[in-house]
CHARMM-style PDB file with segment names, atoms N, HN, CA, C and O in Angstrom:
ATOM      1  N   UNK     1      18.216  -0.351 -14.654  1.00  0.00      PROA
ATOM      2  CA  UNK     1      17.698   0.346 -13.495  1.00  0.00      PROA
ATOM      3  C   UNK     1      16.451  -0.371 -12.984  1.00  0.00      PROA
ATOM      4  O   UNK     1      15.586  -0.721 -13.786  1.00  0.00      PROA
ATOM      5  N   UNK     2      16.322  -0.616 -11.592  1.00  0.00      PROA
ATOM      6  HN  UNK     2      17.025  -0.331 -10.940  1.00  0.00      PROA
ATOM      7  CA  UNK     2      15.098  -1.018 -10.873  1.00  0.00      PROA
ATOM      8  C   UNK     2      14.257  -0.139 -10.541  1.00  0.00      PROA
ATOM      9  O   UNK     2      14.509   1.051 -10.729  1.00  0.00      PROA
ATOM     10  N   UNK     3      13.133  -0.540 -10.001  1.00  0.00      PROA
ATOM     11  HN  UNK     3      12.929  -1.507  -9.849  1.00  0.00      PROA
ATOM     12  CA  UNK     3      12.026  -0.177 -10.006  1.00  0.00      PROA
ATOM     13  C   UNK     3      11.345  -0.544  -8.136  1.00  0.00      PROA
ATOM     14  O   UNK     3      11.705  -1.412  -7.340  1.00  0.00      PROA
ATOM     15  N   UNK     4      10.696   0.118  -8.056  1.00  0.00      PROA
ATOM     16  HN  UNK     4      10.404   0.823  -8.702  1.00  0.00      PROA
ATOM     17  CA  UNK     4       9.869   0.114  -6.475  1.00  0.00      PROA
ATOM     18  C   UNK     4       8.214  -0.458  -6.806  1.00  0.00      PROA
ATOM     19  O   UNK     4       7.461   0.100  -7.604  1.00  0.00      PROA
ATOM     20  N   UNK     5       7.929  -1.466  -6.142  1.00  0.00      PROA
ATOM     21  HN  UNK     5       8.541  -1.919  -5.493  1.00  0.00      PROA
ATOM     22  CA  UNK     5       6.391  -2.025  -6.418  1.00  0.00      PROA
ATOM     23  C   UNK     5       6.116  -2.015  -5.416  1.00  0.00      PROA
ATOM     24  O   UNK     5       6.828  -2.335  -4.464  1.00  0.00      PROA
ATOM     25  N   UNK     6       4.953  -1.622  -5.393  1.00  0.00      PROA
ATOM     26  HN  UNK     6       4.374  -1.362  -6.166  1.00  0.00      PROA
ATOM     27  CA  UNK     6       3.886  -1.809  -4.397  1.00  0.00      PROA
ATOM     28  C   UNK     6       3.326  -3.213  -4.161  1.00  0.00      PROA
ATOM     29  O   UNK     6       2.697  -3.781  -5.054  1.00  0.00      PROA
ATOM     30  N   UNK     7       3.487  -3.630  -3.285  1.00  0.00      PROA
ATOM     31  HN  UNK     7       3.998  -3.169  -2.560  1.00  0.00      PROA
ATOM     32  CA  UNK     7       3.182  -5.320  -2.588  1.00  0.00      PROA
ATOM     33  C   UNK     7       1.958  -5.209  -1.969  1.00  0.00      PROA
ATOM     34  O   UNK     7       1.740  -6.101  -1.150  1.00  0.00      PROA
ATOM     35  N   UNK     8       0.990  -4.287  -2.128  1.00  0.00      PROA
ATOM     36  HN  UNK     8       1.167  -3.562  -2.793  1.00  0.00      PROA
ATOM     37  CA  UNK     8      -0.358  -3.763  -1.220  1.00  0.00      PROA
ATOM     38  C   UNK     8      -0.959  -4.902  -0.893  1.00  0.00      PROA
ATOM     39  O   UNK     8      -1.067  -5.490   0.183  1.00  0.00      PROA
ATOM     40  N   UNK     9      -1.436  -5.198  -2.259  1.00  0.00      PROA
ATOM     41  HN  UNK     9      -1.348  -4.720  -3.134  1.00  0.00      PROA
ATOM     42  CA  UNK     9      -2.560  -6.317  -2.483  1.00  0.00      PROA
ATOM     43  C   UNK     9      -2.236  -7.637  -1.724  1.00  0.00      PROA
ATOM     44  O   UNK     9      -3.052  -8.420  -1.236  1.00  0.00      PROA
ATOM     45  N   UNK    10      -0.568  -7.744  -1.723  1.00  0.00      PROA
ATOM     46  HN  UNK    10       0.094  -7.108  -2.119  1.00  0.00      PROA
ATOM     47  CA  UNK    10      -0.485  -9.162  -0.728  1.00  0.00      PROA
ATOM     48  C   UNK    10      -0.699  -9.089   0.886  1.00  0.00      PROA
ATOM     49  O   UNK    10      -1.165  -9.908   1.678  1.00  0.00      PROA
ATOM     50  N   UNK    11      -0.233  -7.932   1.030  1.00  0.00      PROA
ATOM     51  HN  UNK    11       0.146  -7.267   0.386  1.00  0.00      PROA
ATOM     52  CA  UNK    11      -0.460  -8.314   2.174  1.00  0.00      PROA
ATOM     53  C   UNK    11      -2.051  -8.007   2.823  1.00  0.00      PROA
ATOM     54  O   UNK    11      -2.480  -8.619   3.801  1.00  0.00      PROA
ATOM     55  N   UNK    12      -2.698  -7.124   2.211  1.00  0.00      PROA
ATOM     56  HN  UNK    12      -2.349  -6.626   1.417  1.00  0.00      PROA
ATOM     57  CA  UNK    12      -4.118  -6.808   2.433  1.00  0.00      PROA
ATOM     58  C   UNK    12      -4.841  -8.212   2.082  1.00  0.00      PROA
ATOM     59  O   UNK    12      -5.944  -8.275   2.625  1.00  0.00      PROA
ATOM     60  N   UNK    13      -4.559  -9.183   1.433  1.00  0.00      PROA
ATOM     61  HN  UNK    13      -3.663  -9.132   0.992  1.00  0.00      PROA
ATOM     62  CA  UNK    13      -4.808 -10.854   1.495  1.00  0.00      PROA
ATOM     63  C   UNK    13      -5.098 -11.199   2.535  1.00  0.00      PROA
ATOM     64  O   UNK    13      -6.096 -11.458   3.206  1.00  0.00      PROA
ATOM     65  N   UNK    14      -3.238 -11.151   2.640  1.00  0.00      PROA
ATOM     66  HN  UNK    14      -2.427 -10.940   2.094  1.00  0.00      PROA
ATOM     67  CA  UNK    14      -2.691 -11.839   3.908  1.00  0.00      PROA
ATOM     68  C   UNK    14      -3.611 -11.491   5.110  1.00  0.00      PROA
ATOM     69  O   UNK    14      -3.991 -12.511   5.684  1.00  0.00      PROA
ATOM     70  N   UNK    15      -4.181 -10.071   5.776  1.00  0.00      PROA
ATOM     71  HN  UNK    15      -3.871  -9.242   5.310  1.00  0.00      PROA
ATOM     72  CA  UNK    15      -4.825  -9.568   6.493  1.00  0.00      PROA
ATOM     73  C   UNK    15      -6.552  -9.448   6.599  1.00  0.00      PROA
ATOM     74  O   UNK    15      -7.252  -8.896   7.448  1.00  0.00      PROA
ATOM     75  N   UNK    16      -6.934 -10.261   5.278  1.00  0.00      PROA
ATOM     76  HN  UNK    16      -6.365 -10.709   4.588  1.00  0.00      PROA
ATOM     77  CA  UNK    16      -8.300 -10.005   4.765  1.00  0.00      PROA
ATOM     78  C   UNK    16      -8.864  -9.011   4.947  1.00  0.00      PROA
ATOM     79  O   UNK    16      -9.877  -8.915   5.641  1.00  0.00      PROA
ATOM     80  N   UNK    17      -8.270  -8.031   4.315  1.00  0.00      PROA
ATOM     81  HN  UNK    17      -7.448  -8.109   3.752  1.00  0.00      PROA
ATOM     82  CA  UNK    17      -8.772  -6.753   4.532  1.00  0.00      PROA
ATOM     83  C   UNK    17      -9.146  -6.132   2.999  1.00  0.00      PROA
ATOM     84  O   UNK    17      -8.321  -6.278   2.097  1.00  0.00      PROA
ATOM     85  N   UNK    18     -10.446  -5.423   2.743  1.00  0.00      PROA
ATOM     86  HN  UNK    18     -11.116  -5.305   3.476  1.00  0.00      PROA
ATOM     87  CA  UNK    18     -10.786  -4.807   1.948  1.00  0.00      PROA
ATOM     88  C   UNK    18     -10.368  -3.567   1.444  1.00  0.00      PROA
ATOM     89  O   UNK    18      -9.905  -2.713   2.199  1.00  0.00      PROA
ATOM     90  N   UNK    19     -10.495  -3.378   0.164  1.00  0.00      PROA
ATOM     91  HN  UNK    19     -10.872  -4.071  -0.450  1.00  0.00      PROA
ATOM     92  CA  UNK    19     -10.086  -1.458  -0.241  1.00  0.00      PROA
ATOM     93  C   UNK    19     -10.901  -1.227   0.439  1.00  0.00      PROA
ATOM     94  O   UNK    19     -10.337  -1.038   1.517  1.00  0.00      PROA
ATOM     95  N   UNK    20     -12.272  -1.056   0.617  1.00  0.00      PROA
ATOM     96  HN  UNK    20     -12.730  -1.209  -0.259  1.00  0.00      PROA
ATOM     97  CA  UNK    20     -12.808   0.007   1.450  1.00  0.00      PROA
ATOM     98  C   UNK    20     -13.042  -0.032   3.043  1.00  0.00      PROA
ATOM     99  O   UNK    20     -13.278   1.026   3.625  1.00  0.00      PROA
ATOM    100  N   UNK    21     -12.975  -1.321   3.793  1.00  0.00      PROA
ATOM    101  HN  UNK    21     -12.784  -2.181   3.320  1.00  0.00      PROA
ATOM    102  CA  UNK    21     -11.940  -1.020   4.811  1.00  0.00      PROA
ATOM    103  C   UNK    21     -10.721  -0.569   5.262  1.00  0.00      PROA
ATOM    104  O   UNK    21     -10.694  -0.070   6.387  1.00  0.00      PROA
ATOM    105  N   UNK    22      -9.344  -0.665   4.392  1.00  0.00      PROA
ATOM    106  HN  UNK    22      -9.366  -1.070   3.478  1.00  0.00      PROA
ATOM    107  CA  UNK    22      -8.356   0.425   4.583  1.00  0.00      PROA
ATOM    108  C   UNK    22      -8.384   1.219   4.480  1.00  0.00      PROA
ATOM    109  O   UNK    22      -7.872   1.878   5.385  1.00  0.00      PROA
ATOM    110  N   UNK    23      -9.138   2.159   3.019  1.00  0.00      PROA
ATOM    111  HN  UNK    23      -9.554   1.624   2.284  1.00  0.00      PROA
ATOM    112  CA  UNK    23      -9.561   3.186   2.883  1.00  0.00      PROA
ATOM    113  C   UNK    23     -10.107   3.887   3.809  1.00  0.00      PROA
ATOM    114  O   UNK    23      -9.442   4.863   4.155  1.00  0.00      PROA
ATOM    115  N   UNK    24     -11.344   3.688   4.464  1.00  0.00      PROA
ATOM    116  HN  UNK    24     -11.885   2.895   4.183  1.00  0.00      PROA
ATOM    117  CA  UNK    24     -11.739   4.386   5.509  1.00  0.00      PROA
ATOM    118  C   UNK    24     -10.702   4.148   6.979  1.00  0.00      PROA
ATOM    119  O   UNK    24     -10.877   4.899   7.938  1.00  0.00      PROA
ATOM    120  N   UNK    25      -9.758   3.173   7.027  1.00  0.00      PROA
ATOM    121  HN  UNK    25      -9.615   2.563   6.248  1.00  0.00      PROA
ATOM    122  CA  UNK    25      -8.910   3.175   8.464  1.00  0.00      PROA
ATOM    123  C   UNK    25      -7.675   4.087   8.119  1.00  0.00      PROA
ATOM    124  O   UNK    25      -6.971   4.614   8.980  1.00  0.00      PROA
ATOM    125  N   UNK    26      -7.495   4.211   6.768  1.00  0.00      PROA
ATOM    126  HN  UNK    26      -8.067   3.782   6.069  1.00  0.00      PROA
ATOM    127  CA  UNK    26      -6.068   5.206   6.190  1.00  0.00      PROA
ATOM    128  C   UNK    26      -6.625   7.019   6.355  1.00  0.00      PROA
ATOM    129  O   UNK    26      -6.120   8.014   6.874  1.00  0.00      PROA
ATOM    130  N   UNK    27      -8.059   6.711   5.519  1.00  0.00      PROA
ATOM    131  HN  UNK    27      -8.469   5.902   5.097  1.00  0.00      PROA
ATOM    132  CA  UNK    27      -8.317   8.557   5.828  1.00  0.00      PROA
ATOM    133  C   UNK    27      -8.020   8.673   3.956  1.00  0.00      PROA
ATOM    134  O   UNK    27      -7.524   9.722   3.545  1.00  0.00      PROA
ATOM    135  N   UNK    28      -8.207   8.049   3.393  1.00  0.00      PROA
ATOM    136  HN  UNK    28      -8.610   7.197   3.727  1.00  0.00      PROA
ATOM    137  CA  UNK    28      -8.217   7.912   1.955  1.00  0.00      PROA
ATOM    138  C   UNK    28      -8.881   7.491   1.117  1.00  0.00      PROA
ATOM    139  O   UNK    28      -9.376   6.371   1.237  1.00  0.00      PROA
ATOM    140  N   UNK    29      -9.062   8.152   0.173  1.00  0.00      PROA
ATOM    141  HN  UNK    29      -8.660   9.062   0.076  1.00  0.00      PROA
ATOM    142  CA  UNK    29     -10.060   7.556  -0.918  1.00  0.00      PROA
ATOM    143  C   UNK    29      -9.693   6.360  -1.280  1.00  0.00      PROA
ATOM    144  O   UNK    29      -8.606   5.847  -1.015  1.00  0.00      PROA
ATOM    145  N   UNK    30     -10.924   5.680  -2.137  1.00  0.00      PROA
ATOM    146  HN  UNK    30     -11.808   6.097  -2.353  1.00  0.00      PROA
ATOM    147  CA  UNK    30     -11.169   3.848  -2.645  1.00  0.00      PROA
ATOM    148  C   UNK    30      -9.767   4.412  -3.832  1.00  0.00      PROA
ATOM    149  O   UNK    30      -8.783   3.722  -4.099  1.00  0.00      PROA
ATOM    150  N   UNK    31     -10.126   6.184  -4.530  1.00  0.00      PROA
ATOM    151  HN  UNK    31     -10.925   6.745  -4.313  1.00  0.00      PROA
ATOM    152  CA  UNK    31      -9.724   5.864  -5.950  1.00  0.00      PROA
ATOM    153  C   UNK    31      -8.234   5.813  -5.716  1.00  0.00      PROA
ATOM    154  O   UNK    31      -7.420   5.264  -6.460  1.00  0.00      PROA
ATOM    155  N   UNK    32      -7.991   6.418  -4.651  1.00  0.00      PROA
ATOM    156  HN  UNK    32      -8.652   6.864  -4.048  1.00  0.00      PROA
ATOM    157  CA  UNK    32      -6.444   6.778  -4.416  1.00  0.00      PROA
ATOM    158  C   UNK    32      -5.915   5.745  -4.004  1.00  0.00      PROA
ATOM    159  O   UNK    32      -4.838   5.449  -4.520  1.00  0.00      PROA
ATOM    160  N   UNK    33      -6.537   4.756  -2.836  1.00  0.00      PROA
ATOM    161  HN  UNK    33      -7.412   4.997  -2.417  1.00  0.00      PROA
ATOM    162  CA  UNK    33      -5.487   3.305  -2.304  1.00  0.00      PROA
ATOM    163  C   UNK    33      -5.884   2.641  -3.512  1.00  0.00      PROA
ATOM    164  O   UNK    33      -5.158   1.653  -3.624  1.00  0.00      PROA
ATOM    165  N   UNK    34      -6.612   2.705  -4.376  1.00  0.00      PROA
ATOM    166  HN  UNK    34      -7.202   3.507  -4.286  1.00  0.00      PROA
ATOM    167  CA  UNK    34      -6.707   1.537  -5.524  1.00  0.00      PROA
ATOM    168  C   UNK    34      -5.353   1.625  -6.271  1.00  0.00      PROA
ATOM    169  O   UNK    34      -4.478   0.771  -6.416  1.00  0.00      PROA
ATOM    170  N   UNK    35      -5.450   3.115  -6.775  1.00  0.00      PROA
ATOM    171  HN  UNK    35      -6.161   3.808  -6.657  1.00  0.00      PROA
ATOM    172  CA  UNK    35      -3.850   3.379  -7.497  1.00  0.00      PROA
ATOM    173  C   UNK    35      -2.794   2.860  -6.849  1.00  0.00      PROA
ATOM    174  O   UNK    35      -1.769   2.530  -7.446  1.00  0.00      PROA
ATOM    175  N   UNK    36      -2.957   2.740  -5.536  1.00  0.00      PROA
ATOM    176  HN  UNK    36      -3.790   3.008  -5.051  1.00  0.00      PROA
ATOM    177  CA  UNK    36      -1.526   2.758  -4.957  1.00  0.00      PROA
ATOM    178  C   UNK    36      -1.104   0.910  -4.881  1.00  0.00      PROA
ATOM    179  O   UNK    36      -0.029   0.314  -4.826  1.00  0.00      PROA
ATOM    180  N   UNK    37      -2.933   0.332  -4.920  1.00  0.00      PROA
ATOM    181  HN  UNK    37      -3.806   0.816  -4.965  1.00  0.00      PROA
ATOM    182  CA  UNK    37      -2.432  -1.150  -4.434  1.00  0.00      PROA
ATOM    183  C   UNK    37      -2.455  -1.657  -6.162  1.00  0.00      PROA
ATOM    184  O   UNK    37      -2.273  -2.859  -6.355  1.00  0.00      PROA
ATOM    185  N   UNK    38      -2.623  -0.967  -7.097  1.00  0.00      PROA
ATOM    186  HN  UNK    38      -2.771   0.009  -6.940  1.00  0.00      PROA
ATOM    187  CA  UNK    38      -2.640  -1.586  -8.411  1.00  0.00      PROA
ATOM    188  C   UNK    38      -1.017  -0.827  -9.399  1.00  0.00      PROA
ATOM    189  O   UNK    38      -0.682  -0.844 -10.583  1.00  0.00      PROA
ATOM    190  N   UNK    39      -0.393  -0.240  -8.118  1.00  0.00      PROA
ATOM    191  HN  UNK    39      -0.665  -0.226  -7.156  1.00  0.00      PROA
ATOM    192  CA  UNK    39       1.414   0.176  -9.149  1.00  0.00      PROA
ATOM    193  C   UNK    39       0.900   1.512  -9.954  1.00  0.00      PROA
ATOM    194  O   UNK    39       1.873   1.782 -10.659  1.00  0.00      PROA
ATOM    195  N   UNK    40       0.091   2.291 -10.167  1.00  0.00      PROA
ATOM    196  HN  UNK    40      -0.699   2.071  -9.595  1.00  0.00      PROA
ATOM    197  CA  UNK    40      -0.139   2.950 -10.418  1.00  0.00      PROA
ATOM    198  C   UNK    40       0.206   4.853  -9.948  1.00  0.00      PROA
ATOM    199  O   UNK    40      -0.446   5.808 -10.372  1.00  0.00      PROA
ATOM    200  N   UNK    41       1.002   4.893  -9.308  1.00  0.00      PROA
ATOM    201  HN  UNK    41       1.531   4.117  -8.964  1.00  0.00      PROA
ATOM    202  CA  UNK    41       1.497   5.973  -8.698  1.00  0.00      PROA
ATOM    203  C   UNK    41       3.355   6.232  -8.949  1.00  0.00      PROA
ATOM    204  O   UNK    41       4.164   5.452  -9.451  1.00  0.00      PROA
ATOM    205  N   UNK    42       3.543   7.435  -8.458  1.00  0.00      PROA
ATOM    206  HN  UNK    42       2.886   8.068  -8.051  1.00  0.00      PROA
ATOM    207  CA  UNK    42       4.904   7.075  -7.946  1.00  0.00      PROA
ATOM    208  C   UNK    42       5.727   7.933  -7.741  1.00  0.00      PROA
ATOM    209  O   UNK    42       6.705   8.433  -8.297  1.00  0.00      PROA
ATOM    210  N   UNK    43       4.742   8.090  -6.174  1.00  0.00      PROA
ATOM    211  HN  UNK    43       3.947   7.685  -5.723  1.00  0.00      PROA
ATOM    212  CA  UNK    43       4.780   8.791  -4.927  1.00  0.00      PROA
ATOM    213  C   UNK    43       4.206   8.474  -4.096  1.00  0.00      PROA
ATOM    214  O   UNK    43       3.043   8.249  -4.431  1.00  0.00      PROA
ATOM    215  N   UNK    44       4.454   8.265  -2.784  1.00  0.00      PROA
ATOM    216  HN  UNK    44       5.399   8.447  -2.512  1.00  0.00      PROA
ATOM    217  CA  UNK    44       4.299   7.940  -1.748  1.00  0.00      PROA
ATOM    218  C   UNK    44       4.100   9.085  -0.584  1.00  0.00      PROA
ATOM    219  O   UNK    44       5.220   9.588  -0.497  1.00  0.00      PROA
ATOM    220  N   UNK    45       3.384   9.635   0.193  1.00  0.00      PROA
ATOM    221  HN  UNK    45       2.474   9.226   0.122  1.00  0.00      PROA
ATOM    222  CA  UNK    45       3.975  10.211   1.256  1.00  0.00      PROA
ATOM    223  C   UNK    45       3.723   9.164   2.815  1.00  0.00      PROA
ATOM    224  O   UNK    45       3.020   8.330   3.386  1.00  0.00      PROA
ATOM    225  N   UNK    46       5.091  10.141   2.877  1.00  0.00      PROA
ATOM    226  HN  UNK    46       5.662  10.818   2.413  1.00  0.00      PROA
ATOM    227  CA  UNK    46       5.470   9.157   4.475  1.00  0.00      PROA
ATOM    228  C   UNK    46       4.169   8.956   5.341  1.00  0.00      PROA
ATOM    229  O   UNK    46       3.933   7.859   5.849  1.00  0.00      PROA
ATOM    230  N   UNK    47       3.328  10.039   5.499  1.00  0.00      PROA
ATOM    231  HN  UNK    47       3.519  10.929   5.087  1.00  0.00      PROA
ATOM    232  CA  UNK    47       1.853  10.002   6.638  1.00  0.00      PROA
ATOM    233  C   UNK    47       1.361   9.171   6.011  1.00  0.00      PROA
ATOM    234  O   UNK    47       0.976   8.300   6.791  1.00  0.00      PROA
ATOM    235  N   UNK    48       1.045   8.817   4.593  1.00  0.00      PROA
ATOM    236  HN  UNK    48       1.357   9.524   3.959  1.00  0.00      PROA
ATOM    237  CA  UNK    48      -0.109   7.652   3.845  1.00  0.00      PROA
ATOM    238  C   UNK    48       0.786   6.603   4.587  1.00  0.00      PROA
ATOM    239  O   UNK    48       0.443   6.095   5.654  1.00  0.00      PROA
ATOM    240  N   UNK    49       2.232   6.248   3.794  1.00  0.00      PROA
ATOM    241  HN  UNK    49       2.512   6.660   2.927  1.00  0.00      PROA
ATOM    242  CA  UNK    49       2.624   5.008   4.226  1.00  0.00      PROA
ATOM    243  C   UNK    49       2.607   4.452   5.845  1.00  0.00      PROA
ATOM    244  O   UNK    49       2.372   3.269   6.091  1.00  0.00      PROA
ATOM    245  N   UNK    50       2.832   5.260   6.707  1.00  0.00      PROA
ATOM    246  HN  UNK    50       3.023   6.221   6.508  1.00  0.00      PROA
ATOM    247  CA  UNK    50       2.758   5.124   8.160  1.00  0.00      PROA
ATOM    248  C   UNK    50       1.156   4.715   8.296  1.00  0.00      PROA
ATOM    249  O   UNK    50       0.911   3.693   8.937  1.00  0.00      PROA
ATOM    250  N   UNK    51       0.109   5.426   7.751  1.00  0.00      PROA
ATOM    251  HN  UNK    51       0.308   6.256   7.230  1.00  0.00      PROA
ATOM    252  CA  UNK    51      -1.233   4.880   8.356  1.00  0.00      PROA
ATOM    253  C   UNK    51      -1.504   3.257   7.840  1.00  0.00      PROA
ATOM    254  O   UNK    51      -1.902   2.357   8.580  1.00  0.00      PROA
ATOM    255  N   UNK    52      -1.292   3.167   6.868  1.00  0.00      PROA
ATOM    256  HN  UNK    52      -0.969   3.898   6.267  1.00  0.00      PROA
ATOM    257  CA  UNK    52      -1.135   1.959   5.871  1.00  0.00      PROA
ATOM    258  C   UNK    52      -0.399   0.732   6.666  1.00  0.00      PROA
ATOM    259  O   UNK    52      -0.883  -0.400   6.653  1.00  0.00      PROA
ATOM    260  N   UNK    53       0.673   1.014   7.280  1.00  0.00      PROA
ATOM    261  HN  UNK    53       1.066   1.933   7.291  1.00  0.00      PROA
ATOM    262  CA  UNK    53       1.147  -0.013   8.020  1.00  0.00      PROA
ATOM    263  C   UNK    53       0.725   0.083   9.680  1.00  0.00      PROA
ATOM    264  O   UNK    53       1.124  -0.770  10.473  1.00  0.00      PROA
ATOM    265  N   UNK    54      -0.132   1.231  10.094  1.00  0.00      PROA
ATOM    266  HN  UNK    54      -0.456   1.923   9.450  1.00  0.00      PROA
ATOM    267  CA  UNK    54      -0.505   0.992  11.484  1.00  0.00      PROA
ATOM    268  C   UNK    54      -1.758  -0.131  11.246  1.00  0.00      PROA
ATOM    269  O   UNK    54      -1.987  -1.126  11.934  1.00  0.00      PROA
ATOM    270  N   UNK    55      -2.442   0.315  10.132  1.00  0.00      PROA
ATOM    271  HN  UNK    55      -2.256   1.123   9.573  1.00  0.00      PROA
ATOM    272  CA  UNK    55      -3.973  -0.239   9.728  1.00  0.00      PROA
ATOM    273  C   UNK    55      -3.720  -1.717   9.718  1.00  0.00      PROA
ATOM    274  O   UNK    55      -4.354  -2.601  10.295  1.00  0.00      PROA
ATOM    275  N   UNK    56      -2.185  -1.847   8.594  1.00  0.00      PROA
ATOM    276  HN  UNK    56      -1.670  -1.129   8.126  1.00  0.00      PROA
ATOM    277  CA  UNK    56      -2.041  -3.362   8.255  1.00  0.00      PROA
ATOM    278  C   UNK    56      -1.268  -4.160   9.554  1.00  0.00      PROA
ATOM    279  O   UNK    56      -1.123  -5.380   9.473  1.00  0.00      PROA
ATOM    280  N   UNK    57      -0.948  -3.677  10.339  1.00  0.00      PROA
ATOM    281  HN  UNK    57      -1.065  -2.686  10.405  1.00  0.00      PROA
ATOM    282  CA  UNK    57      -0.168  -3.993  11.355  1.00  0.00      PROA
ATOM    283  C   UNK    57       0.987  -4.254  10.428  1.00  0.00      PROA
ATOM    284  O   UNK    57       1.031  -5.483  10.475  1.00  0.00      PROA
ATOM    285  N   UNK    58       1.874  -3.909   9.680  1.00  0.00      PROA
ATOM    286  HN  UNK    58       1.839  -2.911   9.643  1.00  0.00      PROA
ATOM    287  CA  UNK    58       2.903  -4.596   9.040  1.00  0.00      PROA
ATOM    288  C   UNK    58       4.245  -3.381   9.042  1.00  0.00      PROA
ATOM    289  O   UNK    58       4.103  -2.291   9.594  1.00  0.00      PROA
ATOM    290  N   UNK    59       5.667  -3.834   8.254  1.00  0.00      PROA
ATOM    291  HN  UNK    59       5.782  -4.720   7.805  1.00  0.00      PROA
ATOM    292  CA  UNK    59       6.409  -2.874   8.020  1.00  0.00      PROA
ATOM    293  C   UNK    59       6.465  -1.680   6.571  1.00  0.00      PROA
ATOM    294  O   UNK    59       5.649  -1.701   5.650  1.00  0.00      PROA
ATOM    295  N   UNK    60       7.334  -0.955   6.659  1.00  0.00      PROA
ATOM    296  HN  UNK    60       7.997  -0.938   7.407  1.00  0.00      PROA
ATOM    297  CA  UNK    60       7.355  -0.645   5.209  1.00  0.00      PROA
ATOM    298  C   UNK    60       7.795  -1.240   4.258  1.00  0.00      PROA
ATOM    299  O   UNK    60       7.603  -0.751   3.144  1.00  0.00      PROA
ATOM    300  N   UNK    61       8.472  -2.392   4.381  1.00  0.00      PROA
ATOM    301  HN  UNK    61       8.628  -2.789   5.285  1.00  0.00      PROA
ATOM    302  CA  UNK    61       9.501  -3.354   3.629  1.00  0.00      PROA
ATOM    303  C   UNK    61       8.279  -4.441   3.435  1.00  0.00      PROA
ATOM    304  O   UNK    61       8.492  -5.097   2.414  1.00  0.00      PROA
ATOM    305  N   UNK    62       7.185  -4.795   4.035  1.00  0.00      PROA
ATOM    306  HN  UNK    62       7.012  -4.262   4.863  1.00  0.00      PROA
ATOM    307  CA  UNK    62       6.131  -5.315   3.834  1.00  0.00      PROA
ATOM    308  C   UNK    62       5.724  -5.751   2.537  1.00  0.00      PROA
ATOM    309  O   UNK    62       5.727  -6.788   1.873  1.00  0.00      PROA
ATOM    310  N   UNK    63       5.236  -4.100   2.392  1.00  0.00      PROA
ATOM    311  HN  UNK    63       5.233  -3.257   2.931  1.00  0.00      PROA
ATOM    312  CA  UNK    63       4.368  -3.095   1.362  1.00  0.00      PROA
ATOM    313  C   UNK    63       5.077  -3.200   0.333  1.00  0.00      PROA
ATOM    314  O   UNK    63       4.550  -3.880  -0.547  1.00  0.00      PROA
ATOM    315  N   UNK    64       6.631  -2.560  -0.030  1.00  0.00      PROA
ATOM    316  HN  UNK    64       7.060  -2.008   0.685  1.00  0.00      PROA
ATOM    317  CA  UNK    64       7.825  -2.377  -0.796  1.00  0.00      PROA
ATOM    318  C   UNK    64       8.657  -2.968  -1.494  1.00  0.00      PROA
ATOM    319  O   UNK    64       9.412  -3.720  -0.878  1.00  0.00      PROA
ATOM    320  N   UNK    65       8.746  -2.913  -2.252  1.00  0.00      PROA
ATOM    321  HN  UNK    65       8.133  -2.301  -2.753  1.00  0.00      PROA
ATOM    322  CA  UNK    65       9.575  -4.048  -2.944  1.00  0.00      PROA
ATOM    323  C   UNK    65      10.653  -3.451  -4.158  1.00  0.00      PROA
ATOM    324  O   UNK    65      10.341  -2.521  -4.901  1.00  0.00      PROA
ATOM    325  N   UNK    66      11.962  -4.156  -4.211  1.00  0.00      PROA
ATOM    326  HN  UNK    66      12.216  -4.911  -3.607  1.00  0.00      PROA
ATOM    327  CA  UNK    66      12.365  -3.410  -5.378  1.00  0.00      PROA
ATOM    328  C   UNK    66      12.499  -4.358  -6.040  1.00  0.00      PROA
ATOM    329  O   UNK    66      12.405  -5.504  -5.600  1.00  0.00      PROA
ATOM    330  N   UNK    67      12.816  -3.976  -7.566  1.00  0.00      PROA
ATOM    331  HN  UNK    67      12.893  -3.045  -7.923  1.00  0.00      PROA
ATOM    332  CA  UNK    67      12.535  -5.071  -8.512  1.00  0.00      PROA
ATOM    333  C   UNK    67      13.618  -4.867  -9.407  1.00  0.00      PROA
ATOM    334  O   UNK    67      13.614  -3.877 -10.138  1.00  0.00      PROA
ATOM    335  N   UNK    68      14.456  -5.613  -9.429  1.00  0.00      PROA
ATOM    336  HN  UNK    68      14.459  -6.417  -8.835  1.00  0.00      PROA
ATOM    337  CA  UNK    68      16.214  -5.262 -10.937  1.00  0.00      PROA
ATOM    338  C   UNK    68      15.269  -5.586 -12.024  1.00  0.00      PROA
ATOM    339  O   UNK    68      14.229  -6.233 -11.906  1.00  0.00      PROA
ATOM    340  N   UNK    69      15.844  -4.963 -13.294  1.00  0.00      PROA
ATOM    341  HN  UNK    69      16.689  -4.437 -13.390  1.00  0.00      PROA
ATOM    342  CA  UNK    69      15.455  -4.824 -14.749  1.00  0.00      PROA
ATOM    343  C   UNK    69      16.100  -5.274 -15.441  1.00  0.00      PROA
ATOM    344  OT1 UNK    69      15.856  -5.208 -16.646  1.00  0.00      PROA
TER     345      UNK     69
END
């Protein structure tokens, strides 16, 4: 069985963008996008992910990733 990863950190690179610049453009805590850009969750809601990709300019398939085991 596979697995869903969070790709945060690349593309927030890619964008040079900081945790605590997304954080404050998402409407979310440092501690909460940290979990989310370090695989640490696993749950998502749709309003986080939508602000996350208006902020990053990117898709959800971006962010997402699945991974075979």
């Amino acid at each position: 069985m596979g697995k869903i990863v969070l790709r945060l950190d690349r593309v927030m690179a890619d964008r040079k963008m900081s945790l605590n610049e997304l954080a404050e453009r998402v409407g979310i805590s440092n501690v909460n996008l940290s979990k989310l850009k370090n695989n640490r969750v696993t749950a998502i809601r749709f309003s986080t992910l939508q602000a996350i990709c208006e902020a990053l300019d990117c898709q959800p398939g971006d962010i997402l990733e699945f991974e075979r085991q």
